[in-house]
N, CA and C atoms as an extended XYZ file, in Angstrom:
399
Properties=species:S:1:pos:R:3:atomname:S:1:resname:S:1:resid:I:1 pbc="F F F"
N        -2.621       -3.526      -17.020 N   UNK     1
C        -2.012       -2.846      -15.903 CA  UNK     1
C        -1.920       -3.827      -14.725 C   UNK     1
N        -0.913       -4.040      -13.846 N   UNK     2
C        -0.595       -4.667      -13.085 CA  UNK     2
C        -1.251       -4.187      -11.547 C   UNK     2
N        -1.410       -4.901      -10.977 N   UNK     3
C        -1.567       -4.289       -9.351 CA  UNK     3
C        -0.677       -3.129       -8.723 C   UNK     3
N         0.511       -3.701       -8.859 N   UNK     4
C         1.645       -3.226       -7.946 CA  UNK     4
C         2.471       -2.748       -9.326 C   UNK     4
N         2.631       -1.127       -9.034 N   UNK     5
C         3.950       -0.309      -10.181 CA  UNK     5
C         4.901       -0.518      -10.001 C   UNK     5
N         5.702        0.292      -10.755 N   UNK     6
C         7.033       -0.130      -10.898 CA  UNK     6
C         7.755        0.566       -9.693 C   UNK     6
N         7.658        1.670       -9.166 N   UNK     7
C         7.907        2.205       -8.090 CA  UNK     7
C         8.526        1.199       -6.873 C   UNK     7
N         9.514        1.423       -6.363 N   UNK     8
C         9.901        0.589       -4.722 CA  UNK     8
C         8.914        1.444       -3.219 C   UNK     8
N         9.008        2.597       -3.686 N   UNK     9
C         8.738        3.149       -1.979 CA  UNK     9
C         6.816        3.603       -2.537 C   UNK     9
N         6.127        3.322       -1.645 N   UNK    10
C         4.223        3.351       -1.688 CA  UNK    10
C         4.391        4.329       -0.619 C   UNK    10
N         3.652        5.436       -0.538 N   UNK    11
C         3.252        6.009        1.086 CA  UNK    11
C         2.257        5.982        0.897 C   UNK    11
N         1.303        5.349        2.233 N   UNK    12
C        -0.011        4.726        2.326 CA  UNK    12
C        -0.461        6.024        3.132 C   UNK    12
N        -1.592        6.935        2.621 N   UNK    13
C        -2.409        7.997        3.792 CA  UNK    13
C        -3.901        7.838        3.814 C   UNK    13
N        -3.819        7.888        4.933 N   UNK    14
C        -5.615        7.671        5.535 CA  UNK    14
C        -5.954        8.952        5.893 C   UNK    14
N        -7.623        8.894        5.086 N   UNK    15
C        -8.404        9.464        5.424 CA  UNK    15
C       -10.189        9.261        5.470 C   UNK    15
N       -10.329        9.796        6.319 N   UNK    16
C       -11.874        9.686        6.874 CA  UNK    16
C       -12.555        9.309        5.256 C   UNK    16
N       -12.719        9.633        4.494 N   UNK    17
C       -13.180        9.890        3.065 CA  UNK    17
C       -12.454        9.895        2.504 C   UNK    17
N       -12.534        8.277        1.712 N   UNK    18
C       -11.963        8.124        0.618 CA  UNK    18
C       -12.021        8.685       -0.869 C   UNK    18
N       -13.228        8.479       -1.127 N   UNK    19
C       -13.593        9.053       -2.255 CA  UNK    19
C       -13.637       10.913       -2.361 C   UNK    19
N       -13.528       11.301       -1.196 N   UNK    20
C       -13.228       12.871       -1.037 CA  UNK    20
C       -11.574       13.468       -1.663 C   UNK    20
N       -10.736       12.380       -0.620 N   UNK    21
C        -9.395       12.289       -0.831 CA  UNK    21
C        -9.287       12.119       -1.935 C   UNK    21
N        -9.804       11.143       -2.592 N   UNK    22
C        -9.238       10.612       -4.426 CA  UNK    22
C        -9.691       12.114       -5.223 C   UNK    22
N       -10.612       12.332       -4.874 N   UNK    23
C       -11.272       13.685       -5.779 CA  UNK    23
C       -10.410       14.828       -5.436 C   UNK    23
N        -9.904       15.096       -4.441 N   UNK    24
C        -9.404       16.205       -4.134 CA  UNK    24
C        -8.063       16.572       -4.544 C   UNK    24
N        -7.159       15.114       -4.207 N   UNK    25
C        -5.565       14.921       -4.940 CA  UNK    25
C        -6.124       15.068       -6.038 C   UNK    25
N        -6.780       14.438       -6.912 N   UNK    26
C        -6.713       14.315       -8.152 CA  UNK    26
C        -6.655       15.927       -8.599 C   UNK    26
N        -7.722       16.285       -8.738 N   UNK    27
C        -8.247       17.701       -9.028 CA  UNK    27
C        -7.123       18.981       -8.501 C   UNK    27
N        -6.805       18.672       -7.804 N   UNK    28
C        -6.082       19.754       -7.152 CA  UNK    28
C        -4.159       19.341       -7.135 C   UNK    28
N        -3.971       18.419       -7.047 N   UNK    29
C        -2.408       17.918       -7.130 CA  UNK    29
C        -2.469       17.179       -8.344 C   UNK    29
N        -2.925       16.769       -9.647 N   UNK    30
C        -2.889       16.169      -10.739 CA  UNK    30
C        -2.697       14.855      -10.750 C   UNK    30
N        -3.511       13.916       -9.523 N   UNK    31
C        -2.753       13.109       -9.763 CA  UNK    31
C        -3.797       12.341      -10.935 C   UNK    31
N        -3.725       11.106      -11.017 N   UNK    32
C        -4.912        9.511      -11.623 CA  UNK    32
C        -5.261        8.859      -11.119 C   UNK    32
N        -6.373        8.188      -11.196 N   UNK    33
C        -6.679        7.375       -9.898 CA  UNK    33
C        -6.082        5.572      -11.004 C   UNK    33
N        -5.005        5.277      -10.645 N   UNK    34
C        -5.074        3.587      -10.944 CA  UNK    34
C        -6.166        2.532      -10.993 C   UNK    34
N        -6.509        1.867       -9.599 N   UNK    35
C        -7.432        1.390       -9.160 CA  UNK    35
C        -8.167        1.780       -8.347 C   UNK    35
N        -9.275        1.270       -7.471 N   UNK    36
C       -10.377        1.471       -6.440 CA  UNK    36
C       -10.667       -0.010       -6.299 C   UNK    36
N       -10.928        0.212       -4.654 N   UNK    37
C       -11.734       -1.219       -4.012 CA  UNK    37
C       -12.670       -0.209       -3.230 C   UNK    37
N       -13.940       -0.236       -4.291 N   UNK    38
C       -14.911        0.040       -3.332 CA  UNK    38
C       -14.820        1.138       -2.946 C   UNK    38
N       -15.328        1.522       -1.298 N   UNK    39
C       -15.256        2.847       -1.138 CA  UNK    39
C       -13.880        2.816        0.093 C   UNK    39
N       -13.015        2.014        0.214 N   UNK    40
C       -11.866        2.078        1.190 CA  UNK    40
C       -10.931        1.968        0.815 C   UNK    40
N       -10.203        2.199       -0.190 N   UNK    41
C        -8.372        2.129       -0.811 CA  UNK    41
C        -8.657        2.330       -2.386 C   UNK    41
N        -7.059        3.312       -2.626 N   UNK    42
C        -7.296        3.199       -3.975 CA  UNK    42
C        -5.679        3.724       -4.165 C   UNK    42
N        -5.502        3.715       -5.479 N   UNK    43
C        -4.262        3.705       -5.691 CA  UNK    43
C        -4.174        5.250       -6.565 C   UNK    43
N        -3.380        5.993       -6.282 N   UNK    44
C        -3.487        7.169       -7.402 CA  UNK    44
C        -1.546        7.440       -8.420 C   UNK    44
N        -1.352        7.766       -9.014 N   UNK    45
C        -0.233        7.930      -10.021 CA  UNK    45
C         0.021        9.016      -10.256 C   UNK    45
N         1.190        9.654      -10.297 N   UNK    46
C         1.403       11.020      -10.612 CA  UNK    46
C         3.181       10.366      -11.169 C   UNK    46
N         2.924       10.830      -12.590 N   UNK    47
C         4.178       10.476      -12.998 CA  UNK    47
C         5.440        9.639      -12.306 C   UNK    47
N         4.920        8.151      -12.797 N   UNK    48
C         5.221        7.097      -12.200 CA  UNK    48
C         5.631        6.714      -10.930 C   UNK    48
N         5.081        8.010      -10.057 N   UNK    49
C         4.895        7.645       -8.863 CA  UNK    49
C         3.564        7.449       -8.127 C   UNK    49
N         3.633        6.708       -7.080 N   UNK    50
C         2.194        5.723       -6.517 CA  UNK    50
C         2.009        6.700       -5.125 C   UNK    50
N         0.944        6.943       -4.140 N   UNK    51
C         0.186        6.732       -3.063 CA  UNK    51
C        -0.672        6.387       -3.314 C   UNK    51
N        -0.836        5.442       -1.844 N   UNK    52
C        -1.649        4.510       -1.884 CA  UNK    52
C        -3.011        6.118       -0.952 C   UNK    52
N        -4.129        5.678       -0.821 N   UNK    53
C        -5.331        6.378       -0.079 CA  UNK    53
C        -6.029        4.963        0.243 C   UNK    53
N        -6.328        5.325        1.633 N   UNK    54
C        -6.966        4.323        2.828 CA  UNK    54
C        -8.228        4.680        3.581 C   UNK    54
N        -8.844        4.317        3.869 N   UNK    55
C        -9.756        4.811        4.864 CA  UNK    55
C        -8.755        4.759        6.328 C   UNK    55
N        -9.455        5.440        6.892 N   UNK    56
C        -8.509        6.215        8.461 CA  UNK    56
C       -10.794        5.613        8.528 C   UNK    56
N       -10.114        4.547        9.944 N   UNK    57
C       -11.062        3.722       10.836 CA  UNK    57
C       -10.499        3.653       11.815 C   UNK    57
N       -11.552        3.413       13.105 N   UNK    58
C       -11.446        3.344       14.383 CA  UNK    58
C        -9.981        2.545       14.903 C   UNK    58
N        -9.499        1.789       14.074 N   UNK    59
C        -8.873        0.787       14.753 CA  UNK    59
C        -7.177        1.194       14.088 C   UNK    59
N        -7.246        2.207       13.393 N   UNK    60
C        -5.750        2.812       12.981 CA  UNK    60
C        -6.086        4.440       12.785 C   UNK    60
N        -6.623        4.806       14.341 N   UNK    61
C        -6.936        6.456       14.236 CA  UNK    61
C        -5.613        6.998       14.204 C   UNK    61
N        -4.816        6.133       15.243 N   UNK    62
C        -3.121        6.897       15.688 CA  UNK    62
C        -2.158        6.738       14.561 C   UNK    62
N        -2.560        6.040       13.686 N   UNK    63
C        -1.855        5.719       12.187 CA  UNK    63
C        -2.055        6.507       10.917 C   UNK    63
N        -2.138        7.468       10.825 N   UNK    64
C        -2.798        7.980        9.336 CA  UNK    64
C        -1.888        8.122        8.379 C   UNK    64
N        -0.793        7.207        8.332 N   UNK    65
C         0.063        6.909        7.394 CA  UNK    65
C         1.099        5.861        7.602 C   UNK    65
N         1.921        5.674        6.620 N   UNK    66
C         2.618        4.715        6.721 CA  UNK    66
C         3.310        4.698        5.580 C   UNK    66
N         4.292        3.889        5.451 N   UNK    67
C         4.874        3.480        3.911 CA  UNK    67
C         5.326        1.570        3.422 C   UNK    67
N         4.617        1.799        2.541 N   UNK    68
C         4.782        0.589        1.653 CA  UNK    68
C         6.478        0.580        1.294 C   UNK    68
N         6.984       -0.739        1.011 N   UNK    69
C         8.041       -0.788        0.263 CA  UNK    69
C         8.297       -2.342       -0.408 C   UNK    69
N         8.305       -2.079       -1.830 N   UNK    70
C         8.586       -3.823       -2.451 CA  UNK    70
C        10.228       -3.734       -2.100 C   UNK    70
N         9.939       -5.496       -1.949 N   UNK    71
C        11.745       -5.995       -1.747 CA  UNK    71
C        11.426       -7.026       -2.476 C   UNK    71
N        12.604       -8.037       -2.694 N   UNK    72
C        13.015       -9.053       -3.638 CA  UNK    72
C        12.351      -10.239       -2.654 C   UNK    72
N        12.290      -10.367       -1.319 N   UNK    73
C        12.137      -11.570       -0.472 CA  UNK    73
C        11.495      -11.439        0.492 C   UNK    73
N        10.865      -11.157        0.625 N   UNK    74
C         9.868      -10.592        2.157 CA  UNK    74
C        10.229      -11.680        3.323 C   UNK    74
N        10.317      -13.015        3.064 N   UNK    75
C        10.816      -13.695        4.122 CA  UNK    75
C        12.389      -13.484        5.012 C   UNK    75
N        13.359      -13.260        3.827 N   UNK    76
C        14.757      -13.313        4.320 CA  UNK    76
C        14.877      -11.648        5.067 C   UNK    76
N        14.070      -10.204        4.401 N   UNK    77
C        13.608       -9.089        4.850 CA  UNK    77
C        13.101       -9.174        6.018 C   UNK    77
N        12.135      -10.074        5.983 N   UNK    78
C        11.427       -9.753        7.521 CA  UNK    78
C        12.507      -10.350        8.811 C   UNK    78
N        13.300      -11.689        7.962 N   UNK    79
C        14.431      -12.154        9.176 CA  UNK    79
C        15.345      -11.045        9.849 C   UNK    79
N        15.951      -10.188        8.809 N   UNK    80
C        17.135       -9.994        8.825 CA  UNK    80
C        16.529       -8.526        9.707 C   UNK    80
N        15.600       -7.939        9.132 N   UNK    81
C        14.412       -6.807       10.308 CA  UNK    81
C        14.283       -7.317       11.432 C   UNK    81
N        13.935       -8.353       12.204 N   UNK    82
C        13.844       -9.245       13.193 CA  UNK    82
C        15.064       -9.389       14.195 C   UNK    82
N        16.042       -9.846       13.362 N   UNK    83
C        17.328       -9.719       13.640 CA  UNK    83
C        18.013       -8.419       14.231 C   UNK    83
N        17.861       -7.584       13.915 N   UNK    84
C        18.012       -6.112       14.418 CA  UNK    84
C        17.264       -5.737       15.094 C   UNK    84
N        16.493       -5.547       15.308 N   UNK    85
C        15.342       -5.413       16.521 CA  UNK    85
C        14.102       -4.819       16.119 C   UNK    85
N        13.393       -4.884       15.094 N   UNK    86
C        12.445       -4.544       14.636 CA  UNK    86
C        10.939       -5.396       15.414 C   UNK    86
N        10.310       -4.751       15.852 N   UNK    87
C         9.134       -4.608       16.181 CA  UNK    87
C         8.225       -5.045       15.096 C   UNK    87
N         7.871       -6.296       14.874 N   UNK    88
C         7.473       -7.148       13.871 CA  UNK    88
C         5.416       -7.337       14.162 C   UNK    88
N         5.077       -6.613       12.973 N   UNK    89
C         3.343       -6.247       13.623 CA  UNK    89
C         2.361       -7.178       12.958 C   UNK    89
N         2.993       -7.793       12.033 N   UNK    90
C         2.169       -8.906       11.059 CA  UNK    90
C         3.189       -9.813       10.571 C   UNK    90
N         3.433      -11.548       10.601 N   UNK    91
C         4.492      -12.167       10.019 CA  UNK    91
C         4.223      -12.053        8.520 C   UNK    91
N         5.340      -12.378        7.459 N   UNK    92
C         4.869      -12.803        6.080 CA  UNK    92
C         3.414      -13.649        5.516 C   UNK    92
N         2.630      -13.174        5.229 N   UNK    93
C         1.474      -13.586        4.602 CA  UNK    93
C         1.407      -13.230        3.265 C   UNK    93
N         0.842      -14.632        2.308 N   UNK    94
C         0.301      -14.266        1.088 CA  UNK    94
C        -1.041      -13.151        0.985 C   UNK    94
N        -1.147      -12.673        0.317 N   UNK    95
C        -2.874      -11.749       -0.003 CA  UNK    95
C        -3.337      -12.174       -1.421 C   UNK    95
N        -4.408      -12.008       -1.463 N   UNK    96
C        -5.666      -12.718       -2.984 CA  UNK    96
C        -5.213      -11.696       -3.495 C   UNK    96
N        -4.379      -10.430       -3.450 N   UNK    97
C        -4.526       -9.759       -4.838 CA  UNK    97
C        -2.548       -9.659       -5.398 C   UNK    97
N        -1.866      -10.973       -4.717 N   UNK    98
C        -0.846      -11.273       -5.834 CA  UNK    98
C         0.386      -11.174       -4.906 C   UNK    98
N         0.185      -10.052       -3.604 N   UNK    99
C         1.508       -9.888       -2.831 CA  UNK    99
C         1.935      -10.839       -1.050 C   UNK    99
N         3.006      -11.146       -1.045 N   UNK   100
C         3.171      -12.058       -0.047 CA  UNK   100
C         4.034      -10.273        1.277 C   UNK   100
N         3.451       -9.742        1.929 N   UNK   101
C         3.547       -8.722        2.721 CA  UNK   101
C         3.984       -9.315        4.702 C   UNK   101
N         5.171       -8.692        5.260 N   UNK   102
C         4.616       -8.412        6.483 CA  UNK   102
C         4.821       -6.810        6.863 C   UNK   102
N         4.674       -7.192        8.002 N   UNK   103
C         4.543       -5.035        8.847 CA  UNK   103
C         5.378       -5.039        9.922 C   UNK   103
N         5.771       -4.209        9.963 N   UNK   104
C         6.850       -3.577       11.114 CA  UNK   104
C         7.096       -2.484       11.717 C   UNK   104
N         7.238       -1.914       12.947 N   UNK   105
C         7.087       -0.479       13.472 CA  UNK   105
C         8.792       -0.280       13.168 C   UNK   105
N         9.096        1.122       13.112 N   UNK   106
C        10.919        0.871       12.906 CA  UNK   106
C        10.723        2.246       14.786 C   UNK   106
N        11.619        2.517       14.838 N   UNK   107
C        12.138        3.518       16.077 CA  UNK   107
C        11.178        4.149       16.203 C   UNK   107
N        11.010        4.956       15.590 N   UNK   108
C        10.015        5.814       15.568 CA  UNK   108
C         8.298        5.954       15.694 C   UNK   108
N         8.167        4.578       15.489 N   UNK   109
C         6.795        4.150       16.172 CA  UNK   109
C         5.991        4.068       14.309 C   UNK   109
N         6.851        4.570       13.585 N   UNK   110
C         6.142        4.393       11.993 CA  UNK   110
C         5.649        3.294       11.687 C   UNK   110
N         4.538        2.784       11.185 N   UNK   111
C         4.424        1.457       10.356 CA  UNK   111
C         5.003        1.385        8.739 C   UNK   111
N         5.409        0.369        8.429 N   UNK   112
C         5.950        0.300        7.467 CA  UNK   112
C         5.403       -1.056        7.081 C   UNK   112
N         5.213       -1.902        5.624 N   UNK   113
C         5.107       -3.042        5.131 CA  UNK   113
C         5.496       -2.792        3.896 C   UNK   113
N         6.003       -4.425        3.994 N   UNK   114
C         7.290       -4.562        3.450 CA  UNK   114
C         6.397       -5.724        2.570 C   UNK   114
N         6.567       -5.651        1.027 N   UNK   115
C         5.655       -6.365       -0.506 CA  UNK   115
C         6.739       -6.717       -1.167 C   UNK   115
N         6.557       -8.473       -1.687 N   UNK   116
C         6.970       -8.931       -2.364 CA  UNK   116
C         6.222       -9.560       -3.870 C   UNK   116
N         5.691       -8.868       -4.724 N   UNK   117
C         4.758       -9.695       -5.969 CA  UNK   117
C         5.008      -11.185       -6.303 C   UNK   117
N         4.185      -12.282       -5.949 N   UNK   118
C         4.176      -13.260       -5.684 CA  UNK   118
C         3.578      -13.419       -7.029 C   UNK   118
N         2.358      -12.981       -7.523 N   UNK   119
C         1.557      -13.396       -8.545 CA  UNK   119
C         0.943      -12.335       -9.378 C   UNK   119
N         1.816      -11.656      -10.684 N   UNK   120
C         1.080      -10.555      -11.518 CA  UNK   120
C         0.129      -10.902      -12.060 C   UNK   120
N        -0.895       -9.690      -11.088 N   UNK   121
C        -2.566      -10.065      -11.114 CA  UNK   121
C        -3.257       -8.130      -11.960 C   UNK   121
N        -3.949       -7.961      -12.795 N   UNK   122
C        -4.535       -7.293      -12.944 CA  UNK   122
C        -5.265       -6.848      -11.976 C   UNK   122
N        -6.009       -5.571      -12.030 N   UNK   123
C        -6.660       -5.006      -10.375 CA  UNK   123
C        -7.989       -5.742      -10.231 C   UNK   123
N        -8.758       -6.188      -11.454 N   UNK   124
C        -9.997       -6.326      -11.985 CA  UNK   124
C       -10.190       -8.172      -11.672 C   UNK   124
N        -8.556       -9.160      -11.562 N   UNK   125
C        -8.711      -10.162      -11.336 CA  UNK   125
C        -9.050      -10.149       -9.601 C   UNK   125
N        -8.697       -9.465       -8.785 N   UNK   126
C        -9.044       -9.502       -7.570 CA  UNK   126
C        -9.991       -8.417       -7.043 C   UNK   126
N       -11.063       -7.927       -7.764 N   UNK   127
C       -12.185       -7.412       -7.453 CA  UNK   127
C       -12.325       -5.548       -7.456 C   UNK   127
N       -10.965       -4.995       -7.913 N   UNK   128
C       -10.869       -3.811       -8.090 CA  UNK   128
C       -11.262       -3.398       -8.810 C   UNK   128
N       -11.630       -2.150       -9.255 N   UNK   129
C       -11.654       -1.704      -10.648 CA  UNK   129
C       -10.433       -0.534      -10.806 C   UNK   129
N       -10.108       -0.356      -12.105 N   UNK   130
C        -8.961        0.583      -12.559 CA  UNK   130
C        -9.378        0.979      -13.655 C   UNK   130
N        -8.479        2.509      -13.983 N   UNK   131
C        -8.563        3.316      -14.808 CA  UNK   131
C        -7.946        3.246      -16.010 C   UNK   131
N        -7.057        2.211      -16.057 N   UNK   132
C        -6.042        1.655      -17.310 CA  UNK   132
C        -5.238        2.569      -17.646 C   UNK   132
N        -4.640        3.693      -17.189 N   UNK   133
C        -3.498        4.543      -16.875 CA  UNK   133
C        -2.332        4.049      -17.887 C   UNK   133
């Protein structure tokens, strides 16, 4: 199993309790849990679709969501976002678990980040564990 599904659009939701949240979707909305890091993010599946679950911390109380989205180029994406007037909150960076990501507020004050798979990594090569779904 790969890190990142096949899916384009992720909606990322935070909550106080992670492991509450994973138990509760699961059990109650059907979903699977993919992976886990620990007790702060995890990935859940509901017929080949993804949310992501986050911890909701002091420092993104006003945020308790957001949405992920893979593109083909995250660099020429983040230009051409830039270019239009996007409110640019993190530049393109690689991450240890395979994706080269930046972040952006659009009008509405939403966060959004924007994933490009740089390196297909299993969850377990960068310290996750998963359910093999």
């Amino acid at each position: 199993m790969n890190t990142m599904p096949d899916c384009t659009v992720i909606p990322v939701l935070r909550y106080p309790d992670v492991a509450q949240a994973i138990q509760w979707l699961c059990d109650t909305f059907g979903f699977k849990e993919r992976w886990r890091i620990a007790d702060h993010r995890a990935q859940l599946e509901y017929d080949g679709g993804v949310v992501v679950v986050a911890e909701l911390t002091g420092k993104n109380t006003g945020n308790d969501h957001s949405v992920l989205l893979r593109v083909k180029d995250v660099h020429a994406h983040c230009e051409h976002a830039r270019a239009k007037g996007a409110e640019i909150l993190q530049e393109p960076t690689d991450h240890f678990y395979g994706e080269r990501q930046y972040a952006a507020k659009d009008i509405g004050g939403h966060s959004w980040t924007f994933s490009q798979t740089i390196k297909i990594l299993s969850p377990e090569d960068w310290g996750a564990t998963s359910n093999n779904l």
